[in-house]
N, CA, C and O atoms as a Maestro MAE file, in Angstrom:
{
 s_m_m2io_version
 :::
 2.0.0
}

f_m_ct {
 s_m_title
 :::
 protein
 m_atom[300] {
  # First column is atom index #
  i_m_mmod_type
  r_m_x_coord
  r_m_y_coord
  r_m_z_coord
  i_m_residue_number
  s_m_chain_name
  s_m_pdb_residue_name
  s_m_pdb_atom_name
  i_m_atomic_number
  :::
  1 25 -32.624 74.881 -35.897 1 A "UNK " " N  " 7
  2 3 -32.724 75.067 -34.481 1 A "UNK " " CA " 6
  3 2 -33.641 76.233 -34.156 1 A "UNK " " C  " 6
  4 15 -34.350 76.287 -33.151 1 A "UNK " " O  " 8
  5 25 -33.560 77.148 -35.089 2 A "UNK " " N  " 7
  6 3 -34.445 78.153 -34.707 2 A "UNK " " CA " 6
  7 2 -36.033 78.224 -34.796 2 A "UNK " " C  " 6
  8 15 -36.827 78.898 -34.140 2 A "UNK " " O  " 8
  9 25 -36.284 77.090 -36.067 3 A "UNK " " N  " 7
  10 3 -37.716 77.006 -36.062 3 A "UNK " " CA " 6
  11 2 -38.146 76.295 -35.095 3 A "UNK " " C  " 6
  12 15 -39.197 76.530 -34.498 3 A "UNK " " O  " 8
  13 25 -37.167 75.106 -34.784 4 A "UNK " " N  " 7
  14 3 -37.392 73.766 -33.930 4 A "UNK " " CA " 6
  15 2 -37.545 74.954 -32.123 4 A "UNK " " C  " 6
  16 15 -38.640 75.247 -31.643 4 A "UNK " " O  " 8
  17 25 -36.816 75.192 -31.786 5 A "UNK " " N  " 7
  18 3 -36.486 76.358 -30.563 5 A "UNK " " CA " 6
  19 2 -37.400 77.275 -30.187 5 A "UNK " " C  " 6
  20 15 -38.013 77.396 -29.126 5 A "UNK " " O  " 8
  21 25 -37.425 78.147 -31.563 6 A "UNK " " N  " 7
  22 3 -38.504 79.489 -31.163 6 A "UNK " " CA " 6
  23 2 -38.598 80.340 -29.837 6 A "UNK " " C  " 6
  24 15 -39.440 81.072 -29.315 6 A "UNK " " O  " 8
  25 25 -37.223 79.853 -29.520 7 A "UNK " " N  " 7
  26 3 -36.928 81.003 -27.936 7 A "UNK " " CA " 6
  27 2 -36.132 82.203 -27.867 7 A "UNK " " C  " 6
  28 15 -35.014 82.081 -28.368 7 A "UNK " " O  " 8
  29 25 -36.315 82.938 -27.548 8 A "UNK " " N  " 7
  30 3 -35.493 84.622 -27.486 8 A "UNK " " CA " 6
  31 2 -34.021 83.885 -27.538 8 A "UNK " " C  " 6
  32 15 -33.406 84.625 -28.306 8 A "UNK " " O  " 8
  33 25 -33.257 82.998 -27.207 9 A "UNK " " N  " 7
  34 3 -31.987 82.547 -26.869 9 A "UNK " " CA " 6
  35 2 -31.202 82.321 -28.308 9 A "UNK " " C  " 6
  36 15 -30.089 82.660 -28.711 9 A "UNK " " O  " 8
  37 25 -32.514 81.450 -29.005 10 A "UNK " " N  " 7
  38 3 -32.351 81.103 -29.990 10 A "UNK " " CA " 6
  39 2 -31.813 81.896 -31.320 10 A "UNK " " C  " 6
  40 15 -30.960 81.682 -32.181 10 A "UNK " " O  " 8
  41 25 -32.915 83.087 -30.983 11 A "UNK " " N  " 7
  42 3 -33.241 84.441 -31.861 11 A "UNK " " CA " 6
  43 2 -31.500 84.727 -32.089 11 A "UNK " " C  " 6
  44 15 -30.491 84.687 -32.792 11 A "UNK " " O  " 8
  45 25 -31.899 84.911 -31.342 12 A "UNK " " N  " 7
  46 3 -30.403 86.013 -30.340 12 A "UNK " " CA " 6
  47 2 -29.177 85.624 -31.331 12 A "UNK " " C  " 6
  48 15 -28.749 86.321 -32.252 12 A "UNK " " O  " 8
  49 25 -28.666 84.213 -30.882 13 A "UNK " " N  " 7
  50 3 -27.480 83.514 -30.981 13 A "UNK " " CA " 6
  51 2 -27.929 83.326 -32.677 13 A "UNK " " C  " 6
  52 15 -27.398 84.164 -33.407 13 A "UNK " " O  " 8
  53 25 -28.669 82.515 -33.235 14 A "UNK " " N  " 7
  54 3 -28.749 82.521 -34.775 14 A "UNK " " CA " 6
  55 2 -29.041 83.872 -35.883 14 A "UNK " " C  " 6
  56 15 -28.461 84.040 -36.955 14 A "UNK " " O  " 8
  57 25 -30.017 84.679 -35.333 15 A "UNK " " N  " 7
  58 3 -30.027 85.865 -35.547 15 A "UNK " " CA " 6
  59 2 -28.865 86.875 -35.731 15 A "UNK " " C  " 6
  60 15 -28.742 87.805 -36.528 15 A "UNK " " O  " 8
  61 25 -28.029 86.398 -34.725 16 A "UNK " " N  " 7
  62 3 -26.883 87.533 -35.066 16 A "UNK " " CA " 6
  63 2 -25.642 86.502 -35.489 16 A "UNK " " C  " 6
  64 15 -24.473 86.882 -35.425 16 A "UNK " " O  " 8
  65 25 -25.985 85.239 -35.902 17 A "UNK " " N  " 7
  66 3 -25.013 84.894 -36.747 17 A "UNK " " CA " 6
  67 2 -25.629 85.101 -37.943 17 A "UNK " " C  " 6
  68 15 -24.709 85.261 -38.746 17 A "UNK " " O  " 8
  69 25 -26.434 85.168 -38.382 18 A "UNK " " N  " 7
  70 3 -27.029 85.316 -39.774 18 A "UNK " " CA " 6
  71 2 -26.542 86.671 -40.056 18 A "UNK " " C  " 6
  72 15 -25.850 86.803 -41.065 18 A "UNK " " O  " 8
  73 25 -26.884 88.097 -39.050 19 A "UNK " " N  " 7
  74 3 -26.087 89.570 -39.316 19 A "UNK " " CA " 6
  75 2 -24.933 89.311 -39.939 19 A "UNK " " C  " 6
  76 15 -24.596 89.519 -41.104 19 A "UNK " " O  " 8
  77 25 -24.044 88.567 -38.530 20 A "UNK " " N  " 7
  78 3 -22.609 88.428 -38.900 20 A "UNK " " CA " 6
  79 2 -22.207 88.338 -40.292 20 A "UNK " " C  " 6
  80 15 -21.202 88.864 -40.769 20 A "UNK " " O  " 8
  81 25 -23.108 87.596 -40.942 21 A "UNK " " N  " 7
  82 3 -22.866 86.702 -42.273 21 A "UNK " " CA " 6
  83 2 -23.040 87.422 -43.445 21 A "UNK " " C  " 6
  84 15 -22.406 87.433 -44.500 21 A "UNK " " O  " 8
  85 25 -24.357 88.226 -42.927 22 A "UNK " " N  " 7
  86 3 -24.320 89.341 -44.436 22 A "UNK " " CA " 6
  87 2 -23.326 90.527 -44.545 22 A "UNK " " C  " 6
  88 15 -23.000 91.184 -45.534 22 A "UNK " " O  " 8
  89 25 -22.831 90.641 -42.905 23 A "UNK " " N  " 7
  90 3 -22.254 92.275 -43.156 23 A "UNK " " CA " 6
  91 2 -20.995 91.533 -43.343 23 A "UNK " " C  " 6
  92 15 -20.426 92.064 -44.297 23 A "UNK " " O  " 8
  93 25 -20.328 90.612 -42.911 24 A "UNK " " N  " 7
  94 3 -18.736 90.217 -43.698 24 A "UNK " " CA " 6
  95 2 -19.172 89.663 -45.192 24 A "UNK " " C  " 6
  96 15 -18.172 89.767 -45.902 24 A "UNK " " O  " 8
  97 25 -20.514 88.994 -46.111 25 A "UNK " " N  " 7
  98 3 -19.997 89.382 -47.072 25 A "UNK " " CA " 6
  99 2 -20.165 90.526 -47.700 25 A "UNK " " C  " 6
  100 15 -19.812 90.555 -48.879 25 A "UNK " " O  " 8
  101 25 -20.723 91.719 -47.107 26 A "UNK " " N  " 7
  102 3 -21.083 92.732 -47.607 26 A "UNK " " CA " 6
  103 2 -19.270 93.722 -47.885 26 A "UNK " " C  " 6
  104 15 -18.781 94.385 -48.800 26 A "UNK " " O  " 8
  105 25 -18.919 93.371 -46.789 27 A "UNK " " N  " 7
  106 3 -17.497 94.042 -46.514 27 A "UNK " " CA " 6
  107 2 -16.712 93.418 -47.414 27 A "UNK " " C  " 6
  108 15 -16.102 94.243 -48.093 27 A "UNK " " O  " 8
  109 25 -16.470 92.274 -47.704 28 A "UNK " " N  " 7
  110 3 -15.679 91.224 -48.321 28 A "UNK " " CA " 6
  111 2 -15.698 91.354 -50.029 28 A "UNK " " C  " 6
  112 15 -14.746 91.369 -50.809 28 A "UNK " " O  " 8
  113 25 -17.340 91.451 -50.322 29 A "UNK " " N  " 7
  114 3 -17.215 92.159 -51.771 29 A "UNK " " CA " 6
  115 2 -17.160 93.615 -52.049 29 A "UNK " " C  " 6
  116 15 -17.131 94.026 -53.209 29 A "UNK " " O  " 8
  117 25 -17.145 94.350 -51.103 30 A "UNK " " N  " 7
  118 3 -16.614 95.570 -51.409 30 A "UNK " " CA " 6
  119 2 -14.888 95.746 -51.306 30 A "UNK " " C  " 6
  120 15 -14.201 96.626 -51.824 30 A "UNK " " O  " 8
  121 25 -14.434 94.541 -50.418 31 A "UNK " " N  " 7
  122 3 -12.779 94.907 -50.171 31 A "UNK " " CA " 6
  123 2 -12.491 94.589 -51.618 31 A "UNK " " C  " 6
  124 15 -11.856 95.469 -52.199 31 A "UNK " " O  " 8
  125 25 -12.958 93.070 -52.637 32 A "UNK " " N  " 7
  126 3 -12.452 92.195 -53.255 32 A "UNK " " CA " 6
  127 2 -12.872 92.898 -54.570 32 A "UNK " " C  " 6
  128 15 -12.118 92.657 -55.513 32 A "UNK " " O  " 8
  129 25 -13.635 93.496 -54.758 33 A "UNK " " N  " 7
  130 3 -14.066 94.500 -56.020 33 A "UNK " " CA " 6
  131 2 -15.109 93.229 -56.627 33 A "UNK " " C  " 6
  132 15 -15.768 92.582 -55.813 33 A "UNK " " O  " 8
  133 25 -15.198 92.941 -58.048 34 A "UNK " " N  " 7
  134 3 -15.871 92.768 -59.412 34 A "UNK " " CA " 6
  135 2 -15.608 91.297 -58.924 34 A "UNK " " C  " 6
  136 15 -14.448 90.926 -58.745 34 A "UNK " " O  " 8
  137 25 -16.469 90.616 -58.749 35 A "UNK " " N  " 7
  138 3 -16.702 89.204 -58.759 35 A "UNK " " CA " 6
  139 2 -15.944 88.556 -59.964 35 A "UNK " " C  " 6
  140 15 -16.417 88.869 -61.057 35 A "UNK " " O  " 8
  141 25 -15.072 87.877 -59.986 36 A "UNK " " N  " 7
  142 3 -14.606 87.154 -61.716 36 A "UNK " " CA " 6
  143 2 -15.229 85.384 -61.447 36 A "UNK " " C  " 6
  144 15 -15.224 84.577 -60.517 36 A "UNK " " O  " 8
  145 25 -15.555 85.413 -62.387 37 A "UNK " " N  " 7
  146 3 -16.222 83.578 -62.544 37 A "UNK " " CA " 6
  147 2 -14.507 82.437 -62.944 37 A "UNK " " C  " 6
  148 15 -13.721 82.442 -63.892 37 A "UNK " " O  " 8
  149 25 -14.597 81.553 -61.552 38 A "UNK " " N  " 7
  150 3 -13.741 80.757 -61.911 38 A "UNK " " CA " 6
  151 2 -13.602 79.745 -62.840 38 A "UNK " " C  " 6
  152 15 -14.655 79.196 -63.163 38 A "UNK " " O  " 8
  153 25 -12.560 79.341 -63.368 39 A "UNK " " N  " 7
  154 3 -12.301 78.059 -64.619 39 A "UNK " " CA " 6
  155 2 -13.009 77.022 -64.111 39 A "UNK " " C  " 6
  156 15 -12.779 76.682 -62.951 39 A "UNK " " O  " 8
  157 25 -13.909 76.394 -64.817 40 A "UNK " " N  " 7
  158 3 -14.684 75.600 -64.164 40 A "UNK " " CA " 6
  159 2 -14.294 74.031 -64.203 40 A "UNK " " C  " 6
  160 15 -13.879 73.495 -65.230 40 A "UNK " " O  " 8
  161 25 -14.475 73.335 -62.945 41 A "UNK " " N  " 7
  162 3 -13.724 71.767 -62.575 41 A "UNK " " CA " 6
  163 2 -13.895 70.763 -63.560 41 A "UNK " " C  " 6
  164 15 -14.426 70.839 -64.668 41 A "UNK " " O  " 8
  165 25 -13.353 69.796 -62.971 42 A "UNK " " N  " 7
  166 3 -13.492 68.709 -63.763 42 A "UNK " " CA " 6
  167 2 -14.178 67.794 -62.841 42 A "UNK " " C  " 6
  168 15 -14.054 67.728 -61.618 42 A "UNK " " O  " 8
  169 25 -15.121 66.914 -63.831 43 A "UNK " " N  " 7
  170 3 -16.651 66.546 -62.383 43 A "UNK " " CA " 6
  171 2 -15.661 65.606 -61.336 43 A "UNK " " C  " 6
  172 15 -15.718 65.542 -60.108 43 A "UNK " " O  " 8
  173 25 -14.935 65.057 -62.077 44 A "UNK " " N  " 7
  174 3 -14.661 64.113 -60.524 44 A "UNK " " CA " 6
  175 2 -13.819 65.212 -59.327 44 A "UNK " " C  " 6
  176 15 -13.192 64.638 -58.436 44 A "UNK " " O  " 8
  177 25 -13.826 66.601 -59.335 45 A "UNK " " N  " 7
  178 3 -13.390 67.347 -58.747 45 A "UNK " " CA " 6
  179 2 -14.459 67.951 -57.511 45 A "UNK " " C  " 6
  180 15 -14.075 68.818 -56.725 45 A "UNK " " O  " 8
  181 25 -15.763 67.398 -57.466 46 A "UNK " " N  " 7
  182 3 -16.786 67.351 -56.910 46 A "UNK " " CA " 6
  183 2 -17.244 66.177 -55.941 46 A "UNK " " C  " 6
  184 15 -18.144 66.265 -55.105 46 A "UNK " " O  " 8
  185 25 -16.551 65.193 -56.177 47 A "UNK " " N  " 7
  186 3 -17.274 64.218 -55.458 47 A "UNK " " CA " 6
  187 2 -16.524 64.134 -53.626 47 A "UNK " " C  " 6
  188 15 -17.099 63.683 -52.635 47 A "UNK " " O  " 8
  189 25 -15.319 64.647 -53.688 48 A "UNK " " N  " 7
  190 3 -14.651 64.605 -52.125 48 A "UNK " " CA " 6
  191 2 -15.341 65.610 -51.646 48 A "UNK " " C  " 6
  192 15 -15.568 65.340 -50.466 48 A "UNK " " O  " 8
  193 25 -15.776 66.575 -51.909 49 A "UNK " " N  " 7
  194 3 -16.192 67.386 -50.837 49 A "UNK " " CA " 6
  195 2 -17.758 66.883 -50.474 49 A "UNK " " C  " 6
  196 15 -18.320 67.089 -49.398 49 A "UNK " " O  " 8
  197 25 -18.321 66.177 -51.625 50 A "UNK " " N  " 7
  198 3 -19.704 65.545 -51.437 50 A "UNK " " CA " 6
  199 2 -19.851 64.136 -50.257 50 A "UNK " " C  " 6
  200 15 -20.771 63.833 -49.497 50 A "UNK " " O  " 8
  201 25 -18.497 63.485 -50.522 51 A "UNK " " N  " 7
  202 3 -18.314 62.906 -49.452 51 A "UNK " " CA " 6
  203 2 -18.335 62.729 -48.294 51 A "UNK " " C  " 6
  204 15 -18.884 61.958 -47.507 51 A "UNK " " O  " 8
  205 25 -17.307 63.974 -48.255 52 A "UNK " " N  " 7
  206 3 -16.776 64.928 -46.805 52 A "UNK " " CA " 6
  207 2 -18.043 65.130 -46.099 52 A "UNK " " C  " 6
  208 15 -18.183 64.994 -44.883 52 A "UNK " " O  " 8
  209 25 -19.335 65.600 -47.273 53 A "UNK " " N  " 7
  210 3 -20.385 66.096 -46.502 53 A "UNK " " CA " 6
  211 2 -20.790 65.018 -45.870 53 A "UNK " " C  " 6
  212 15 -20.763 64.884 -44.646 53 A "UNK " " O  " 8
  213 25 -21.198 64.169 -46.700 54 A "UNK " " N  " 7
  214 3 -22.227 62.962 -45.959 54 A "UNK " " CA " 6
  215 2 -21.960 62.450 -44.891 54 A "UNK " " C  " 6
  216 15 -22.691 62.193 -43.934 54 A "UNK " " O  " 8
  217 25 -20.041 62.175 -45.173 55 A "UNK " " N  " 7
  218 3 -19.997 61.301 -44.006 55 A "UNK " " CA " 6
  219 2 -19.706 62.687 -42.465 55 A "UNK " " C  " 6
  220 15 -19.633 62.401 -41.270 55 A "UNK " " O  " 8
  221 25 -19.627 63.757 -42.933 56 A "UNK " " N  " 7
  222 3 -19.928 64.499 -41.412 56 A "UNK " " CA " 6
  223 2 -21.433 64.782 -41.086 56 A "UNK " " C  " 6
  224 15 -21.843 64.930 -39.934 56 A "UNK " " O  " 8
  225 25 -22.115 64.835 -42.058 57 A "UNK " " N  " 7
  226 3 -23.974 64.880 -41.669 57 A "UNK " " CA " 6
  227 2 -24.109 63.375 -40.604 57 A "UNK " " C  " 6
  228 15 -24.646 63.443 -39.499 57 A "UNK " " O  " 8
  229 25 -23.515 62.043 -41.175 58 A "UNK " " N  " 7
  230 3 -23.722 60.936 -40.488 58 A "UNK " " CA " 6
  231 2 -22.907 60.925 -39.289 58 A "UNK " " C  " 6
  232 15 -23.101 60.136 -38.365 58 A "UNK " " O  " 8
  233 25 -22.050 61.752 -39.306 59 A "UNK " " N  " 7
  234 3 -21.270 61.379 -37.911 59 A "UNK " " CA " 6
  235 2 -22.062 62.374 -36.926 59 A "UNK " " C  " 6
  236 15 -22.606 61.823 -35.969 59 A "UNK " " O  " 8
  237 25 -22.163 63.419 -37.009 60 A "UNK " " N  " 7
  238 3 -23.512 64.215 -36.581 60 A "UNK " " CA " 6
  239 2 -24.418 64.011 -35.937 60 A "UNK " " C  " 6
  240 15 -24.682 64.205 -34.750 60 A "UNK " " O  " 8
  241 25 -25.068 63.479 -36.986 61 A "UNK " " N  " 7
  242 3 -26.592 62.682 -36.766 61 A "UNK " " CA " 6
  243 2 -26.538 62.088 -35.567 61 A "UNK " " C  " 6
  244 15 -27.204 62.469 -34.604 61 A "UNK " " O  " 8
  245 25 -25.651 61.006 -35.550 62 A "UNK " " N  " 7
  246 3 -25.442 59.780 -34.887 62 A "UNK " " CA " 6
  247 2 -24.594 60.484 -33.278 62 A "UNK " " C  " 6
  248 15 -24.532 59.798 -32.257 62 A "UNK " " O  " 8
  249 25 -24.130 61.636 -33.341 63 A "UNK " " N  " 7
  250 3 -23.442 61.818 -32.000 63 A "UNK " " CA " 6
  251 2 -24.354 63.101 -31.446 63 A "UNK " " C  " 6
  252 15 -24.064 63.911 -30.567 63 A "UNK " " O  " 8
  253 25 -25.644 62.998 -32.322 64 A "UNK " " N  " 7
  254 3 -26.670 64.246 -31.723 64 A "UNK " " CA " 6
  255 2 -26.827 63.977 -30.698 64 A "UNK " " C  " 6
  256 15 -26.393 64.763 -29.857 64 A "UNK " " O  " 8
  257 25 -27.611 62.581 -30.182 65 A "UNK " " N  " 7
  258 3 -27.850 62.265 -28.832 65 A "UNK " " CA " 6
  259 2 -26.926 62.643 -27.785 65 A "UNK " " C  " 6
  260 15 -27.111 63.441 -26.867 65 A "UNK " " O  " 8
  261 25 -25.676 61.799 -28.118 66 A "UNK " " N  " 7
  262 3 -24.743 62.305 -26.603 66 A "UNK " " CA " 6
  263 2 -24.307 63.918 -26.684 66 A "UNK " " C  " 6
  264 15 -24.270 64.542 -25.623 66 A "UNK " " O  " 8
  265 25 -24.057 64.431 -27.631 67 A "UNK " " N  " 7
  266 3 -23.810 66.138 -27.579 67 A "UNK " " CA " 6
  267 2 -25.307 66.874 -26.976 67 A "UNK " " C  " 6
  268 15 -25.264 67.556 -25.952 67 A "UNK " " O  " 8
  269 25 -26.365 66.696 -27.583 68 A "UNK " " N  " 7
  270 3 -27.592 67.592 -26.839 68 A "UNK " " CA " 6
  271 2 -28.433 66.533 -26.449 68 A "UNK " " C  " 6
  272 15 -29.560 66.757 -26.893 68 A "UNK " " O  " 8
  273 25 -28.389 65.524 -25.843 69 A "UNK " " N  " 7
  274 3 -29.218 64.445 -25.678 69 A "UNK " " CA " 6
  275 2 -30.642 64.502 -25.541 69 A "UNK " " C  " 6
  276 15 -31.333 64.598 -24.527 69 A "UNK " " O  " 8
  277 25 -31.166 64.369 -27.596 70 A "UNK " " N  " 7
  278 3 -32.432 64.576 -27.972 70 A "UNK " " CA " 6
  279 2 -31.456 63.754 -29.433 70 A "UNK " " C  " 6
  280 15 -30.345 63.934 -29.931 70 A "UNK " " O  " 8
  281 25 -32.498 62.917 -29.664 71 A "UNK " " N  " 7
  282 3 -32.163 62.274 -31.348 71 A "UNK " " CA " 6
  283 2 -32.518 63.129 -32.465 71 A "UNK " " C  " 6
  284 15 -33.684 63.443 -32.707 71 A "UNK " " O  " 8
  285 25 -31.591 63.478 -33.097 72 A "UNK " " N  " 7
  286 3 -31.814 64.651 -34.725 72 A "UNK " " CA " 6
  287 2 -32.519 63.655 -35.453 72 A "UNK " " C  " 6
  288 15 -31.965 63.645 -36.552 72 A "UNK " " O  " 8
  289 25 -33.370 62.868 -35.455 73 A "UNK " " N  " 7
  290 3 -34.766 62.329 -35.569 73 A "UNK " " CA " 6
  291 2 -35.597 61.474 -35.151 73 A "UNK " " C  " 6
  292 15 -35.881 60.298 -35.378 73 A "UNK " " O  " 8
  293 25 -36.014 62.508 -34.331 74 A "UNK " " N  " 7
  294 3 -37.220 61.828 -33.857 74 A "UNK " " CA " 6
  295 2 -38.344 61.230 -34.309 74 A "UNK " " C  " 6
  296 15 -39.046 61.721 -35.193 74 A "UNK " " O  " 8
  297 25 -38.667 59.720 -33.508 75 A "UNK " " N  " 7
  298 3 -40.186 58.725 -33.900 75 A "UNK " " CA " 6
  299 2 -39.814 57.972 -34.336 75 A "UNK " " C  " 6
  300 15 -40.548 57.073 -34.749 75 A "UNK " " O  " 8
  :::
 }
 m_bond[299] {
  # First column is bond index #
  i_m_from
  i_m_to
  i_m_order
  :::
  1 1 2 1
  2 2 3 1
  3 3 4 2
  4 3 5 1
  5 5 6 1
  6 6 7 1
  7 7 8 2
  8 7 9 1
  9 9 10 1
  10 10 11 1
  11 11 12 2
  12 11 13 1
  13 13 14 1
  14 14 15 1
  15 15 16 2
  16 15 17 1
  17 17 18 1
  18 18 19 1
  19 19 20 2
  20 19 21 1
  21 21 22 1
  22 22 23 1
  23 23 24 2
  24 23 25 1
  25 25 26 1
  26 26 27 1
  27 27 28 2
  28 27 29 1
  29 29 30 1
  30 30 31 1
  31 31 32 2
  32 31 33 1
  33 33 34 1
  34 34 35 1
  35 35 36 2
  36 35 37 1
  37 37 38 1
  38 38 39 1
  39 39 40 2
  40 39 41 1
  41 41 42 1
  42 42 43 1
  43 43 44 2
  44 43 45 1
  45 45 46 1
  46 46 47 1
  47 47 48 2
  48 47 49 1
  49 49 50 1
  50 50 51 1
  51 51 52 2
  52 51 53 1
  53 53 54 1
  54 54 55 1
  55 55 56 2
  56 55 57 1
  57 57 58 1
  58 58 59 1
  59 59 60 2
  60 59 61 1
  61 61 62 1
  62 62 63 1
  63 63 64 2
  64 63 65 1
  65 65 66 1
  66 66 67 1
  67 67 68 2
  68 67 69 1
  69 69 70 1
  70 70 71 1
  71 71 72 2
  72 71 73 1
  73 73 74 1
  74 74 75 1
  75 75 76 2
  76 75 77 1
  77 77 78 1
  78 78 79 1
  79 79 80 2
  80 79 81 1
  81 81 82 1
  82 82 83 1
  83 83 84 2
  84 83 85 1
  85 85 86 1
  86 86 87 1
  87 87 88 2
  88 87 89 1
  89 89 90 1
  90 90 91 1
  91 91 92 2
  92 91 93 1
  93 93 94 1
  94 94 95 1
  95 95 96 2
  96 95 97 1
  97 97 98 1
  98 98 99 1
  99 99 100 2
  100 99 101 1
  101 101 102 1
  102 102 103 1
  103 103 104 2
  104 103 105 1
  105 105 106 1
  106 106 107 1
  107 107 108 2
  108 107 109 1
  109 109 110 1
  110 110 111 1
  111 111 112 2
  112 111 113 1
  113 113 114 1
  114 114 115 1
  115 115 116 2
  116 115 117 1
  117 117 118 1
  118 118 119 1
  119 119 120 2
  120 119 121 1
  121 121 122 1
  122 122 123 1
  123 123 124 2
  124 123 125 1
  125 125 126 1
  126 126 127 1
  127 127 128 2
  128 127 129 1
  129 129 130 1
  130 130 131 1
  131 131 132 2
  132 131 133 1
  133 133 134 1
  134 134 135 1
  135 135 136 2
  136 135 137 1
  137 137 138 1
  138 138 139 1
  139 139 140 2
  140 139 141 1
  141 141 142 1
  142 142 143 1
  143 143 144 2
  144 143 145 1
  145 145 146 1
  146 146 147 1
  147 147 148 2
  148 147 149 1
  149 149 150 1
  150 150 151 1
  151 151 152 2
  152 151 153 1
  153 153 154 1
  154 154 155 1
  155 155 156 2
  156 155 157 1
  157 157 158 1
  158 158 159 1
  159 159 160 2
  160 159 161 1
  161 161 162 1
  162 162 163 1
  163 163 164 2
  164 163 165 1
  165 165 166 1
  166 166 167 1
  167 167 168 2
  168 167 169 1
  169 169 170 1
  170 170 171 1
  171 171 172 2
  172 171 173 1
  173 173 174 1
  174 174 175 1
  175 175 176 2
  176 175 177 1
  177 177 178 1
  178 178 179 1
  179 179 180 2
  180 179 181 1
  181 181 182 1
  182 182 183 1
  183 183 184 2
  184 183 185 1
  185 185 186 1
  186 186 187 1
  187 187 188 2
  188 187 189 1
  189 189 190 1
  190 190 191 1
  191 191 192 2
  192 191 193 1
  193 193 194 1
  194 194 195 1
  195 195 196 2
  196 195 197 1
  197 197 198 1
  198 198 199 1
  199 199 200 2
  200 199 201 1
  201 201 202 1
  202 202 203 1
  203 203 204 2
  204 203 205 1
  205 205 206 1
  206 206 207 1
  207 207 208 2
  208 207 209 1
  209 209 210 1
  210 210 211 1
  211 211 212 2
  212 211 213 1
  213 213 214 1
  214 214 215 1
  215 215 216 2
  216 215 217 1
  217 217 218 1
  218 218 219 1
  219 219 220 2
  220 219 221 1
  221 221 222 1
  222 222 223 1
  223 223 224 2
  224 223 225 1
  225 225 226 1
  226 226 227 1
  227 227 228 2
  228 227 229 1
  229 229 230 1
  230 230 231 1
  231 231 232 2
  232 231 233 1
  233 233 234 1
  234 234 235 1
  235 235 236 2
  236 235 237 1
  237 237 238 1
  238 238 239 1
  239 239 240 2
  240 239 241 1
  241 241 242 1
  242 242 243 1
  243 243 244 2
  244 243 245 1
  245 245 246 1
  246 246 247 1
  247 247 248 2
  248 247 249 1
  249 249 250 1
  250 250 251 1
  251 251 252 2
  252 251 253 1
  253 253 254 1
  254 254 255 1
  255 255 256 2
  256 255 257 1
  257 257 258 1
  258 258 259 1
  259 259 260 2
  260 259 261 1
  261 261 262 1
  262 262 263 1
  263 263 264 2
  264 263 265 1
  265 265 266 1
  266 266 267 1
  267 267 268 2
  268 267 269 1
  269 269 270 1
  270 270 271 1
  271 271 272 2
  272 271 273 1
  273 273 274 1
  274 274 275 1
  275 275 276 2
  276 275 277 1
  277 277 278 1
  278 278 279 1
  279 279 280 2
  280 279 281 1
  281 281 282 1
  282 282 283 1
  283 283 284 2
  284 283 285 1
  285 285 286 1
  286 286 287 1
  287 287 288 2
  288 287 289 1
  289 289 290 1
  290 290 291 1
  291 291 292 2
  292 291 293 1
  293 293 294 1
  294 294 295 1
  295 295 296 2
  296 295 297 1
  297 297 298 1
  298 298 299 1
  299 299 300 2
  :::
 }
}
């Protein structure tokens, strides 16, 4: 949105969610100390959240029009 936008509004509102984002994890690994690496999954432990994604990118996509009525792709 912000490249697509390029308006002070834009700046503003994504800009200071991006702040938001570094200074809580900045705070978050200083509360939580030493990063530890978790036990790692088992592959079919990957595929629901891959799911989850697609089918909310497609529900998305498809309800771009009536939420900001402009098609998330255009031509």
């Amino acid at each position: 949105h912000l490249v697509a936008n390029g308006d002070q509004r834009s700046l503003v509102l994504f800009g200071g969610i991006g702040i938001w984002a570094v200074v809580a994890m900045l705070s978050i690994n200083r509360r939580d100390g030493e990063w530890e690496k978790p036990a790692p999954l088992a592959p079919m432990a990957y595929i629901k959240p891959v799911v989850a994604g697609v089918v909310a990118y497609v529900l998305l996509a498809l309800a771009h029009p009536y939420i900001a009525g402009i098609s998330a792709f255009p031509g």
